[in-house]
N, CA, C and O atoms as a GROMACS GRO file, in nm:
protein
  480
    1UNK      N    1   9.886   8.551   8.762
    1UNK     CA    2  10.007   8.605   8.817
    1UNK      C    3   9.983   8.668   8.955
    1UNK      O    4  10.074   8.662   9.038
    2UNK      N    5   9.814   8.755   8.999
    2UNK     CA    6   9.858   8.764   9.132
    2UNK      C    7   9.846   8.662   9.198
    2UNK      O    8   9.883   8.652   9.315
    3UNK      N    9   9.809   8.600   9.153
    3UNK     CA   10   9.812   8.398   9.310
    3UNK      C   11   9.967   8.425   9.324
    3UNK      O   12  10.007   8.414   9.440
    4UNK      N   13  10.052   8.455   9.238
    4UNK     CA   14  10.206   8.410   9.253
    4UNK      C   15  10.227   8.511   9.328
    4UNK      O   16  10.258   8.500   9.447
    5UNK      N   17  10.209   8.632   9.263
    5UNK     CA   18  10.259   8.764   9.391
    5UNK      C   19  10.220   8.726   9.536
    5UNK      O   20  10.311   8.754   9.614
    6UNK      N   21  10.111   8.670   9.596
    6UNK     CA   22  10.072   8.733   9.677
    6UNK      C   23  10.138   8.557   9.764
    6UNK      O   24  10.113   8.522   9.880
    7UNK      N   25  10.218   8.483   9.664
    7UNK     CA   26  10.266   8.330   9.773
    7UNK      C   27  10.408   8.392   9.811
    7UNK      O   28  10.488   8.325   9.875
    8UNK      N   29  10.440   8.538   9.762
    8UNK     CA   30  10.601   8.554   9.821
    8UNK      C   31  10.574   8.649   9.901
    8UNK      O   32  10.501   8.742   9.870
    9UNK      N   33  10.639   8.634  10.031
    9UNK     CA   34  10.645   8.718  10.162
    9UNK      C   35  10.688   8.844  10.084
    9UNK      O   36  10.810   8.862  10.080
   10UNK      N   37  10.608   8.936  10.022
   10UNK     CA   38  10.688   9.106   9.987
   10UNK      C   39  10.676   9.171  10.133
   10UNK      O   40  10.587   9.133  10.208
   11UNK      N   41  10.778   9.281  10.175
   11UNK     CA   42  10.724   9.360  10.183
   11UNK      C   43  10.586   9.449  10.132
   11UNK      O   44  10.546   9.472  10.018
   12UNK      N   45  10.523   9.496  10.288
   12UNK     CA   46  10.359   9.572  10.226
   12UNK      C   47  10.422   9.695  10.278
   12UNK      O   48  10.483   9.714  10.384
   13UNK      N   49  10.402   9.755  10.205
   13UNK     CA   50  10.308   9.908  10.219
   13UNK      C   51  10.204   9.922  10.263
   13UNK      O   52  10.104   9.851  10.256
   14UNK      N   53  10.235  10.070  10.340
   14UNK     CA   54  10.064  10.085  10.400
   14UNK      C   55   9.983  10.143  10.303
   14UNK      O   56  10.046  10.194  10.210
   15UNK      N   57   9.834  10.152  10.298
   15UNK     CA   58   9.733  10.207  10.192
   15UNK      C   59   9.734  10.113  10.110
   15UNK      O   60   9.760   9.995  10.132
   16UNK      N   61   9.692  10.189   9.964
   16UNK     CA   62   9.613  10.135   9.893
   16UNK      C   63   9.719  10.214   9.745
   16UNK      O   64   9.757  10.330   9.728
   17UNK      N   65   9.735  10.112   9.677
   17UNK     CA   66   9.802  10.117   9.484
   17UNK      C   67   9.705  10.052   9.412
   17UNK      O   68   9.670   9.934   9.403
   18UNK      N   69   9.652  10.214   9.334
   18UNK     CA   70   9.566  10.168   9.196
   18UNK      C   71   9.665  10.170   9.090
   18UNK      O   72   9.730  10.269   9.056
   19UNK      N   73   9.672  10.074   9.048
   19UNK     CA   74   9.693  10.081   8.918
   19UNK      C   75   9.596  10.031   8.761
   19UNK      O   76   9.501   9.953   8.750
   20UNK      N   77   9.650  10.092   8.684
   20UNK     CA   78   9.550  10.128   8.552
   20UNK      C   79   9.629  10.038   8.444
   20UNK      O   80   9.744  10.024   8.403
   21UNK      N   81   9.503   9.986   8.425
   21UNK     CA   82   9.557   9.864   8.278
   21UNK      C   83   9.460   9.859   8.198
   21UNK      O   84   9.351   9.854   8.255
   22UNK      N   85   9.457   9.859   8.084
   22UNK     CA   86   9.367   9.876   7.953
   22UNK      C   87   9.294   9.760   7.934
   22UNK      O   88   9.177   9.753   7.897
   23UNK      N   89   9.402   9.628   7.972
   23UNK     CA   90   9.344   9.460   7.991
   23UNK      C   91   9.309   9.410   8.117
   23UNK      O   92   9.395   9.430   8.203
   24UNK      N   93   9.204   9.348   8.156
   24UNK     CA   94   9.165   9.324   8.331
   24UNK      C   95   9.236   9.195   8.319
   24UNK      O   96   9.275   9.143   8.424
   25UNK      N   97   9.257   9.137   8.209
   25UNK     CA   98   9.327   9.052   8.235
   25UNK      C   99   9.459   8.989   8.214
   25UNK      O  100   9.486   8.871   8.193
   26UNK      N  101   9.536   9.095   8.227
   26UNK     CA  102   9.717   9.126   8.229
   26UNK      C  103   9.728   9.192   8.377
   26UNK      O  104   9.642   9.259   8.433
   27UNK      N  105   9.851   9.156   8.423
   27UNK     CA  106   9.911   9.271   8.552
   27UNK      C  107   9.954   9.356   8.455
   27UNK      O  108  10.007   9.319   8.350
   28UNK      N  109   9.926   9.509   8.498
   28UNK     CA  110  10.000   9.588   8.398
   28UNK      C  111  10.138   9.622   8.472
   28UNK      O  112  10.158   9.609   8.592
   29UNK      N  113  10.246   9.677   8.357
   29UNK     CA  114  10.344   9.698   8.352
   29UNK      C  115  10.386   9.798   8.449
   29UNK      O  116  10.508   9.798   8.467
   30UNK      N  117  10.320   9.882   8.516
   30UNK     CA  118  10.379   9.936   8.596
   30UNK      C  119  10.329   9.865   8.760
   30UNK      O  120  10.374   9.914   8.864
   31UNK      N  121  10.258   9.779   8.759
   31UNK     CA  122  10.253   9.703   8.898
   31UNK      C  123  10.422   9.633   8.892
   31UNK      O  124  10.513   9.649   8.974
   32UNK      N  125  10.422   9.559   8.775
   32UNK     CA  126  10.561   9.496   8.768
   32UNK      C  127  10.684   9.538   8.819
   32UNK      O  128  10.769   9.484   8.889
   33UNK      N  129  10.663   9.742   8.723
   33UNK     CA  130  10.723   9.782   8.777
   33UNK      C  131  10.811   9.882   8.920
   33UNK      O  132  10.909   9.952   8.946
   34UNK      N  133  10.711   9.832   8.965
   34UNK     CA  134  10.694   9.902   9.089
   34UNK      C  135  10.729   9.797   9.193
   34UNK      O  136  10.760   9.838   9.304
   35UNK      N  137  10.727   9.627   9.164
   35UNK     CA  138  10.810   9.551   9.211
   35UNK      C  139  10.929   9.508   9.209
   35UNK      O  140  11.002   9.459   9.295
   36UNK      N  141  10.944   9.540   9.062
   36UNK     CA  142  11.124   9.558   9.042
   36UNK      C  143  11.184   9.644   9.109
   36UNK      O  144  11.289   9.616   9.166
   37UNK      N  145  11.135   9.753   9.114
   37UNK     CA  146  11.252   9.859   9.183
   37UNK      C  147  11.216   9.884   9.324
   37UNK      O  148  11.308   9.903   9.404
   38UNK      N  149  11.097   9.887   9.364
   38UNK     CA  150  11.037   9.919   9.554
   38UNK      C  151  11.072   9.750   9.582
   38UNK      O  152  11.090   9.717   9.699
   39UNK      N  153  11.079   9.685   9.516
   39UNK     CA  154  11.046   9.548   9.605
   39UNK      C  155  10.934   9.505   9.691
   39UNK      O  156  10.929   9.399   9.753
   40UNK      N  157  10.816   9.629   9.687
   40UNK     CA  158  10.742   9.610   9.805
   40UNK      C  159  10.572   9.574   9.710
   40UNK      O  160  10.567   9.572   9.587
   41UNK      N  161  10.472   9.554   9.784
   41UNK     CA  162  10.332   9.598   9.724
   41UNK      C  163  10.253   9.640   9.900
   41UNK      O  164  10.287   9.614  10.016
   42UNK      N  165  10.103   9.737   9.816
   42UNK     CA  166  10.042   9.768   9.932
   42UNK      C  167   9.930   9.683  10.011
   42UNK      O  168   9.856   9.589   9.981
   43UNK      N  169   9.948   9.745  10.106
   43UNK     CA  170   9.825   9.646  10.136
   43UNK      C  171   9.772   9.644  10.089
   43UNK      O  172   9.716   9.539  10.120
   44UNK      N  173   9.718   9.686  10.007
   44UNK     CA  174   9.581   9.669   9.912
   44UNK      C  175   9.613   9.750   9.790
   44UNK      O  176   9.652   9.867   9.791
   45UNK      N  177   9.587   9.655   9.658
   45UNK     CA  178   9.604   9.663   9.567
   45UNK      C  179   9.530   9.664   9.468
   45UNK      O  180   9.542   9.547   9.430
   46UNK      N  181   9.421   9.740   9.356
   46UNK     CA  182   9.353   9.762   9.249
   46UNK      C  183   9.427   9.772   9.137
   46UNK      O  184   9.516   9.853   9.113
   47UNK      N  185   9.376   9.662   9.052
   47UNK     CA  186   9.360   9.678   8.911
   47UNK      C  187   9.244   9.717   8.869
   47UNK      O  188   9.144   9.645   8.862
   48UNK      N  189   9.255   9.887   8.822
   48UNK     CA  190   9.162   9.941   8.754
   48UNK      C  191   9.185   9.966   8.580
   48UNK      O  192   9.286   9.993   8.515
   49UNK      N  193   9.031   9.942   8.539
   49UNK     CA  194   9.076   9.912   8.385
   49UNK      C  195   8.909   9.997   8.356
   49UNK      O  196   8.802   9.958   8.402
   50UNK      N  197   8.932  10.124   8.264
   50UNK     CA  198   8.810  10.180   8.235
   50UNK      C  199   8.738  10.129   8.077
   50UNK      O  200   8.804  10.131   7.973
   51UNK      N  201   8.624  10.094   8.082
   51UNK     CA  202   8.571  10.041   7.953
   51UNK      C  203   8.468  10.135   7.937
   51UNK      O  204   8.404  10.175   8.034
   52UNK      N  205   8.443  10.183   7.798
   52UNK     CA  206   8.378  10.255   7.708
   52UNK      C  207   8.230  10.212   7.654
   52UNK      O  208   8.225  10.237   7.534
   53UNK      N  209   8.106  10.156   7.703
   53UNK     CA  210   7.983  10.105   7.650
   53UNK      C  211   7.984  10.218   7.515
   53UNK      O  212   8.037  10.328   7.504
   54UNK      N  213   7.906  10.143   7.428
   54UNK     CA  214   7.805  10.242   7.303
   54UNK      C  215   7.714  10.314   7.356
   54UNK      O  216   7.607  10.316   7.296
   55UNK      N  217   7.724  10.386   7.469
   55UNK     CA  218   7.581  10.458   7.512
   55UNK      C  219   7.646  10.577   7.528
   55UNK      O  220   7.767  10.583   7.511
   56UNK      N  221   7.571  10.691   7.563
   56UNK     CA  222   7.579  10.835   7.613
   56UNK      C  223   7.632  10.865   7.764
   56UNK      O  224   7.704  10.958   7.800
   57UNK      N  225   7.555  10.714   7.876
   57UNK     CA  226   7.565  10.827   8.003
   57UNK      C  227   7.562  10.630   8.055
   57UNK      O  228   7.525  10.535   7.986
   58UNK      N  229   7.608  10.630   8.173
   58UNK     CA  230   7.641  10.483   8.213
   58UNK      C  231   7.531  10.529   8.369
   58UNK      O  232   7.561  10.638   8.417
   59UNK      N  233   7.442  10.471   8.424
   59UNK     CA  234   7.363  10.481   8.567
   59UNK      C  235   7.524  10.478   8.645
   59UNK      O  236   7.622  10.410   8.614
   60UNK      N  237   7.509  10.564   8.741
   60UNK     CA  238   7.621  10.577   8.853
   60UNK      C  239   7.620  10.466   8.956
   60UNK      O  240   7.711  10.452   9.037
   61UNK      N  241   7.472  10.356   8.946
   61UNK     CA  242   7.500  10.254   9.025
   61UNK      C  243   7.589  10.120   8.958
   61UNK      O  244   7.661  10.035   9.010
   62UNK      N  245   7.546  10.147   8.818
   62UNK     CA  246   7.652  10.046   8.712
   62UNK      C  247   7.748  10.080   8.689
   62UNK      O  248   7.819  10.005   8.621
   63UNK      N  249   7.807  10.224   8.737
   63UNK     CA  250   7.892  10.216   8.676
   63UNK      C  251   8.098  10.206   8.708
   63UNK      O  252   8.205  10.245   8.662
   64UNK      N  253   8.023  10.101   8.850
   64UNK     CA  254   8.193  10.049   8.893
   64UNK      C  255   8.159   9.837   8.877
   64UNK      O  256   8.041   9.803   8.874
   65UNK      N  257   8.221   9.773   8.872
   65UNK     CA  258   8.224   9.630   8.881
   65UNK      C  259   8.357   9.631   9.026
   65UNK      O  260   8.466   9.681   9.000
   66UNK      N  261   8.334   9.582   9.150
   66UNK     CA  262   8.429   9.553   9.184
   66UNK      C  263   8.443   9.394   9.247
   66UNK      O  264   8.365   9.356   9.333
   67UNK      N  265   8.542   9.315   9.199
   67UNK     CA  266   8.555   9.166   9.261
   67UNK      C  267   8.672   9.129   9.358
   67UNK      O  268   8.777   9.138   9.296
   68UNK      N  269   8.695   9.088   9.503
   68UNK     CA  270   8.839   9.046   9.499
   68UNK      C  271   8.911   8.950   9.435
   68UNK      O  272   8.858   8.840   9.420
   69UNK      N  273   9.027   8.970   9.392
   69UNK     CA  274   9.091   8.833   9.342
   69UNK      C  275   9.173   8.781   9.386
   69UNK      O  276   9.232   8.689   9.329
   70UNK      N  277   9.218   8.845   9.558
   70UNK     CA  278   9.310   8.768   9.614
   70UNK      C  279   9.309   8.843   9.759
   70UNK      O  280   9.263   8.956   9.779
   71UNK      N  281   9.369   8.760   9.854
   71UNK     CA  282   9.360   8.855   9.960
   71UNK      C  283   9.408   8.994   9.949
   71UNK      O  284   9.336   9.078  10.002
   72UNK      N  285   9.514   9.034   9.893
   72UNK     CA  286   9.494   9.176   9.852
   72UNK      C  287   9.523   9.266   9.739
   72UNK      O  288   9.587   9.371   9.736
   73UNK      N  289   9.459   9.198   9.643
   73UNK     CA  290   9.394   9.218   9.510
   73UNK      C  291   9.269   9.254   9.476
   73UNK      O  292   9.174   9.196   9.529
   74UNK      N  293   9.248   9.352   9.385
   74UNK     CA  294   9.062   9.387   9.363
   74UNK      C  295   9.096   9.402   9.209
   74UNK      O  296   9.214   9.418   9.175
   75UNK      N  297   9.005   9.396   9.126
   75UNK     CA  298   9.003   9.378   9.022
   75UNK      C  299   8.854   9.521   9.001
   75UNK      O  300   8.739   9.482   9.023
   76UNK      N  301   8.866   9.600   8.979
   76UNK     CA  302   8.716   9.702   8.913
   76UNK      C  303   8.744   9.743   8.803
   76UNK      O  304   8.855   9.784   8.770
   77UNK      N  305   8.635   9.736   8.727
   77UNK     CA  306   8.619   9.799   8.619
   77UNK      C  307   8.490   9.901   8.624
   77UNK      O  308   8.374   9.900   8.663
   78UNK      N  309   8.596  10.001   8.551
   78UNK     CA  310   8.486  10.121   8.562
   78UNK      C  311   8.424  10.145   8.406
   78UNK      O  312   8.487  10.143   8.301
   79UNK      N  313   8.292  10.167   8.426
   79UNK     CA  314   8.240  10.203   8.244
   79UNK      C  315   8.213  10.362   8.250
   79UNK      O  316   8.182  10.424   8.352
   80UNK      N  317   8.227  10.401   8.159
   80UNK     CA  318   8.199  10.565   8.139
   80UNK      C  319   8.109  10.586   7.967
   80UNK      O  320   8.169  10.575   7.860
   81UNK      N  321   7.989  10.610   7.977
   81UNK     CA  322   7.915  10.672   7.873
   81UNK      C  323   7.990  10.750   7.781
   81UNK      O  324   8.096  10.796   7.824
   82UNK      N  325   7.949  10.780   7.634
   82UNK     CA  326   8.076  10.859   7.579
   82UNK      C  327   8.026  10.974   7.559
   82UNK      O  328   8.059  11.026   7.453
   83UNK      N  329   7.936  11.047   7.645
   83UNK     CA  330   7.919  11.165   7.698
   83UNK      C  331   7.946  11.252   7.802
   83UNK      O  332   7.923  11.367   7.837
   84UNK      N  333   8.016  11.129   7.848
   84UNK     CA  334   8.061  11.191   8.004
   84UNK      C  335   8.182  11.175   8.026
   84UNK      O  336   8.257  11.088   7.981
   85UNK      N  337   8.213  11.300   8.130
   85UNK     CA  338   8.343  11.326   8.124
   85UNK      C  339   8.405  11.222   8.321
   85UNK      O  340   8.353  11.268   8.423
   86UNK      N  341   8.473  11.139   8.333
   86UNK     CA  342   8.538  11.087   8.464
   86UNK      C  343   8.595  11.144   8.522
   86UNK      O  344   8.705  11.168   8.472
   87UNK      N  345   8.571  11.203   8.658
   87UNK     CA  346   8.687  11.241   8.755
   87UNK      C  347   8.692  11.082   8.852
   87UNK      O  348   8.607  10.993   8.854
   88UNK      N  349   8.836  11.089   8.930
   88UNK     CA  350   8.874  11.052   9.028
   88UNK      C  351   8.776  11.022   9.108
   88UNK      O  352   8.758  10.902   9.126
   89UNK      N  353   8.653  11.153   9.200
   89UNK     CA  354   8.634  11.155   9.250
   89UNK      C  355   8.530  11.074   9.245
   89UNK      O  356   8.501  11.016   9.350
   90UNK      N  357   8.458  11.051   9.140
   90UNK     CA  358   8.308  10.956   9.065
   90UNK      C  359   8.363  10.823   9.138
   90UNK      O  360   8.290  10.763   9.217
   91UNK      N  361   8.526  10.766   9.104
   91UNK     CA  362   8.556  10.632   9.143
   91UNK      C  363   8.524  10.637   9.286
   91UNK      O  364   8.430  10.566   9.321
   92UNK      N  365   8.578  10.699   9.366
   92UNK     CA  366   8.611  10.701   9.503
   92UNK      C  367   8.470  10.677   9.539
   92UNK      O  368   8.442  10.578   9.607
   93UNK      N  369   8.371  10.765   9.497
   93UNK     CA  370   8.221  10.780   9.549
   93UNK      C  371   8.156  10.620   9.514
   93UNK      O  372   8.087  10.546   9.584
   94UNK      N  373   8.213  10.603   9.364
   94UNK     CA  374   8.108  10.455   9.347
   94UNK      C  375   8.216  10.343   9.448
   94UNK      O  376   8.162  10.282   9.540
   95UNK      N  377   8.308  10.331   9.433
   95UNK     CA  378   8.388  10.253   9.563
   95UNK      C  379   8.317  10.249   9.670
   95UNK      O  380   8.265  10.146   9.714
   96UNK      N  381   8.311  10.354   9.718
   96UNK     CA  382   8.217  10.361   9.883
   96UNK      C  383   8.061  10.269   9.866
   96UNK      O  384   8.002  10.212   9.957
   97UNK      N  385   8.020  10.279   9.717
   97UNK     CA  386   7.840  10.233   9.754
   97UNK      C  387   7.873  10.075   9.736
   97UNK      O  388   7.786   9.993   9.765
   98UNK      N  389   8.020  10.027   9.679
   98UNK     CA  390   8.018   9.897   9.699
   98UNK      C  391   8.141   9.876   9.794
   98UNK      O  392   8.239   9.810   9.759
   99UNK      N  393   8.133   9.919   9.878
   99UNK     CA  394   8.184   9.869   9.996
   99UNK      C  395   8.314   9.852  10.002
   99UNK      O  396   8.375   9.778  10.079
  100UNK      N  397   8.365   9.933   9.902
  100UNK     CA  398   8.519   9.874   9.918
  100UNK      C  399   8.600  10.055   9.937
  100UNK      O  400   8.613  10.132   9.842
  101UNK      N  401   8.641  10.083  10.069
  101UNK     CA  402   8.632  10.234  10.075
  101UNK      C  403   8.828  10.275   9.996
  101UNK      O  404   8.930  10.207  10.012
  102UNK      N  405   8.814  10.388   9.929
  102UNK     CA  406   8.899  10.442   9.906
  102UNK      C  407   8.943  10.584   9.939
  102UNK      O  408   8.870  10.681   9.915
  103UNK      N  409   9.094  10.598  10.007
  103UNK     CA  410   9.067  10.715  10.155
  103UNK      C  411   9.173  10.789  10.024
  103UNK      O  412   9.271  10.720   9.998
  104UNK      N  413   9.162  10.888   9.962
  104UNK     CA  414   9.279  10.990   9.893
  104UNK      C  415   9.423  10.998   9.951
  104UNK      O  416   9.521  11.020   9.880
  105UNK      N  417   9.430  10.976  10.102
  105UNK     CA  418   9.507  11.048  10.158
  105UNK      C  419   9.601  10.902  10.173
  105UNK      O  420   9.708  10.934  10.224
  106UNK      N  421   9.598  10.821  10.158
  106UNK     CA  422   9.669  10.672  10.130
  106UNK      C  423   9.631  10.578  10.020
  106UNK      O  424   9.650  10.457  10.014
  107UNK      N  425   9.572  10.661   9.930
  107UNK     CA  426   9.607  10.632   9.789
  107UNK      C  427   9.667  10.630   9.680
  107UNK      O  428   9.621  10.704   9.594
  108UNK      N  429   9.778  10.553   9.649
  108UNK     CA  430   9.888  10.632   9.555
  108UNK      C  431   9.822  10.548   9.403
  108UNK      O  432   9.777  10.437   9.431
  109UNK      N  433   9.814  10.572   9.305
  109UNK     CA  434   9.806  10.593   9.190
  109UNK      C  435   9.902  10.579   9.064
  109UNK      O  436   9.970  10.675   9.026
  110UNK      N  437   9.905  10.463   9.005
  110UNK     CA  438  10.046  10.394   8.878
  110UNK      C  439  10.002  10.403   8.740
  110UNK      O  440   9.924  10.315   8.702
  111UNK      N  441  10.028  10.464   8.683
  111UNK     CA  442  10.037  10.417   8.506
  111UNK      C  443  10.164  10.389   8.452
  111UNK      O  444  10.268  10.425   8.506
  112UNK      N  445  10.160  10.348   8.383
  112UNK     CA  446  10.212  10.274   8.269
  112UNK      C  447  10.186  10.323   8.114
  112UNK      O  448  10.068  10.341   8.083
  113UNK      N  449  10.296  10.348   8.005
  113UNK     CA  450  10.281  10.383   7.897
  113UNK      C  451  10.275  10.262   7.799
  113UNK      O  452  10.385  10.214   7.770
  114UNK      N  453  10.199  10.224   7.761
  114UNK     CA  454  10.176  10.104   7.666
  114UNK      C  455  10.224  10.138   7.501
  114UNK      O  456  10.171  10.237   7.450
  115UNK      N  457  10.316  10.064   7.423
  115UNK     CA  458  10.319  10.089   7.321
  115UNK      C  459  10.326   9.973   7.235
  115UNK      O  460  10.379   9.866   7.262
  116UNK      N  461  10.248  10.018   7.090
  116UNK     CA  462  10.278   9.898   7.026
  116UNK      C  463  10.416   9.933   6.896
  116UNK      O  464  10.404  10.040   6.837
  117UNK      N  465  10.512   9.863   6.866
  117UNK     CA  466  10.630   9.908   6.781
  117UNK      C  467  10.625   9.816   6.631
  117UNK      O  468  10.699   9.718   6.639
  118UNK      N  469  10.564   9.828   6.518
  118UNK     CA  470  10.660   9.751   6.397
  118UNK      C  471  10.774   9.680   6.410
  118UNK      O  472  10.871   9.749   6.439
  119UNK      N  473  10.799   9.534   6.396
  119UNK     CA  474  10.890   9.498   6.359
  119UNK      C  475  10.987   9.540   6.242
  119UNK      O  476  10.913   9.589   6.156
  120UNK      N  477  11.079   9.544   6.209
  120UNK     CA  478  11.121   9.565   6.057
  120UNK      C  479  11.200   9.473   6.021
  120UNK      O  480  11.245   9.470   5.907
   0.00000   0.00000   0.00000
């Protein structure tokens, strides 16, 4: 689905929209929704999705994956040990050692509430 986003002339925004999805491989629901109603996307766009290893403490050099998947699409996944606690700021820092810089001050930030419902 982003090959399709990125073949229609949107309006861009300036900076950078992370958004957070549980699946790396779904657009999550609030990228969607943030095209339904802005009509727009940013220049640069992250799908971030945090995964949980069986270990205690993840090395801070392992512990971002980042790939592009489109001209302005990134796909990272971040792992976190289940001893340790994630700030913001851990992403931003491992961002910088792989080269892909993230500035706070033109970073806006999307979630999405995921639910699953019973049929009846």
């Amino acid at each position: 689905m982003v090959n399709e986003l990125e073949q229609k002339d949107w309006p861009r925004a300036s900076g950078t929209a992370v958004y957070f999805t549980r699946n790396e491989d779904h657009v999550p629901a609030s990228l969607v929704n943030n095209l339904k109603y802005n009509e727009t996307l940013h220049e640069r766009n992250v799908l971030l999705t945090f995964k949980y290893p069986d270990q205690p403490r993840v090395h801070p050099l392992k512990r971002l994956e980042v790939q592009q998947i489109s001209p302005s699409f990134w796909q990272m996944i971040a792992c976190v040990g289940y001893q340790e606690s994630l700030d913001i700021d851990q992403i931003f820092t491992a961002c910088n050692r792989k080269g892909f810089t993230l500035y706070e001050v033109d970073t806006v930030f999307f979630m999405s509430s995921e639910r699953m419902e019973a049929k009846t």
